[in-house]
Residue, then its C-alpha position, 0 to 999 in steps of 0.5 A: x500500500x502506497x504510503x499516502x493510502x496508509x496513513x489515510x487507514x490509519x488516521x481515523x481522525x481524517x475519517x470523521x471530520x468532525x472527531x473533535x467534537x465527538x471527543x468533546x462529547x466523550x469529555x463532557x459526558x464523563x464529567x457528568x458521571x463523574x459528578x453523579x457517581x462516587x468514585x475512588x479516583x487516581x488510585x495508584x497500582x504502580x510507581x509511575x504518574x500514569x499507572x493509576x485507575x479510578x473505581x467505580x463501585x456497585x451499588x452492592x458487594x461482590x459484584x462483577x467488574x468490567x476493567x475498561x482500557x482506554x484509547x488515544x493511539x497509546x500517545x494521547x487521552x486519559x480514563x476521565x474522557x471515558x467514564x461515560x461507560x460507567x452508568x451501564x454496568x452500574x445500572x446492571x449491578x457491575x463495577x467499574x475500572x477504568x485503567x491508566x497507564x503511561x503514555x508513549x513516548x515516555x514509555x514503549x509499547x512494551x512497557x504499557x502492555x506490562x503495566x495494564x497488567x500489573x493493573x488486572x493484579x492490582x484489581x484482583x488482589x484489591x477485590x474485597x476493598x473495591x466490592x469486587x467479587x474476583x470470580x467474575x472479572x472482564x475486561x473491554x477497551x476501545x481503539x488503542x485501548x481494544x488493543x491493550x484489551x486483547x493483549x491482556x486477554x492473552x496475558x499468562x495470568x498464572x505467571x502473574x500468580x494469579x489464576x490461569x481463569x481470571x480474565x472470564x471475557x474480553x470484548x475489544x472495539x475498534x481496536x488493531x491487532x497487526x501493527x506492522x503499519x505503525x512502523x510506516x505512519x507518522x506518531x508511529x515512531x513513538x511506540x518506540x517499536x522496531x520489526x523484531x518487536x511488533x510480534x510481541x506487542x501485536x495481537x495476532x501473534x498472542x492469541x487469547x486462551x480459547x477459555x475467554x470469551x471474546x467480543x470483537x467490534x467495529x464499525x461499519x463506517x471505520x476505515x476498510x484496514x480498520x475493518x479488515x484488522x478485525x475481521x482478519x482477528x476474529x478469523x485467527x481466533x475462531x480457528x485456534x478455537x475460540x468462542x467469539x462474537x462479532x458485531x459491526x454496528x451498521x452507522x458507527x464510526x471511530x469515536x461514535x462506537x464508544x456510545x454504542x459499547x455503553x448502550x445497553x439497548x445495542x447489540x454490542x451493549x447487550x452482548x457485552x452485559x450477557x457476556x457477564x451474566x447480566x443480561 
């Protein structure tokens, strides 16, 4: 692909013209349910400014939890442009967790994947004091943050010493599982990647155990490599034996997807609740 048609595929902030203003959106709305719903914010799980989540409790104990990573292209954005998503699994008796992590270029690809699971730790061994019940732990993340999502799914959970079954389901949105094209698109360079390493922070090349359950999403109105990268993953992972579910919502792009994860009303909203025994 000639380089110009690259970055065209690869920006999806030249595909929907008006992105800023559907980021405004996401911010505004997120401070609302940050002033509706109580919340223990900014709670470190490492040493570093970046490796924090803010907790979101139920309205009962021992509840199921949906750990969500956000996007912004590992470079940009922050859980407080996020926390829209909270009001569904609240209302539908979950917890929420919203991870942080630092950004590229402070830190490589590498080291961000290692941190957001140092956060699935945190939050399985913080159960109790969040209202947690660490049986029923999934996980979710959007654009970038579908990325880290599938790259945690795959995580070896019992090299962690945590159970090899902690993670029960991942649902991943508009995310990118192949990133050989980071290599060749401007900003790519600050993942601080090489060819030696995409194999070990893509996807496609660390499957999840075929005891997850998984959730792929994209939308209909996203980029065609955006589409083929998911459609390309969802076929991989059907193959080694993987349960998954695949949606593409007819009239979503990039940024208004976020809206549709957190619509219980959806598809993907309402597949992602059964997927935690909610609906």
């Amino acid at each position: 692909m000639e380089l110009d048609e690259l970055i065209r595929q690869y920006n999806p902030r030249a595909a929907v013209p008006d992105h800023e203003i559907w980021k405004t959106h996401w911010t505004l709305d997120s401070e609302r349910v940050q002033a509706a719903a109580p919340g223990q914010l900014r709670v470190p799980y490492g040493d570093t400014p970046g490796q924090c989540m803010d907790v979101f409790p139920a309205d009962k104990p021992n509840a199921p939890v949906q750990i969500f990573v956000h996007g912004g292209f590992w470079r940009f954005l922050d859980s407080f442009d996020h926390t829209l998503i909270v009001p569904m699994f609240r209302d539908a008796g979950a917890a929420t967790v919203l991870l942080n992590y630092d950004l590229c270029p402070t830190v490589p690809l590498t080291e961000v994947i290692q941190q957001i699971r140092r956060g699935l730790a945190a939050v399985y061994n913080r159960a109790e004091e969040f209202g947690i019940d660490r049986e029923r732990m999934f996980i979710s993340g959007h654009s970038a943050g579908g990325h880290l999502c599938a790259m945690l799914a795959a995580t070896d959970c019992a090299a962690m010493g945590l159970p090899a079954d902690t993670i029960k389901g991942a649902a991943m949105v508009s995310g990118l599982y192949d990133l050989t094209p980071m290599l060749r698109i401007p900003g790519g360079e600050e993942l601080l990647m090489t060819p030696e390493t995409v194999p070990q922070v893509s996807p496609m090349w660390n499957l999840p155990p075929v005891s997850v359950p998984l959730i792929a999403a994209v939308g209909a109105h996203e980029t065609r490599e955006w589409i083929r990268q998911t459609d390309d993953f969802v076929a991989k992972c059907q193959a080694n034996g993987s349960q998954v579910v695949s949606i593409q919502p007819e009239y979503d792009h990039h940024y208004s997807i976020l809206y549709t994860f957190a619509n219980p009303m959806t598809e993907l909203g309402a597949a992602v609740l059964k997927q935690m025994g909610l609906a």
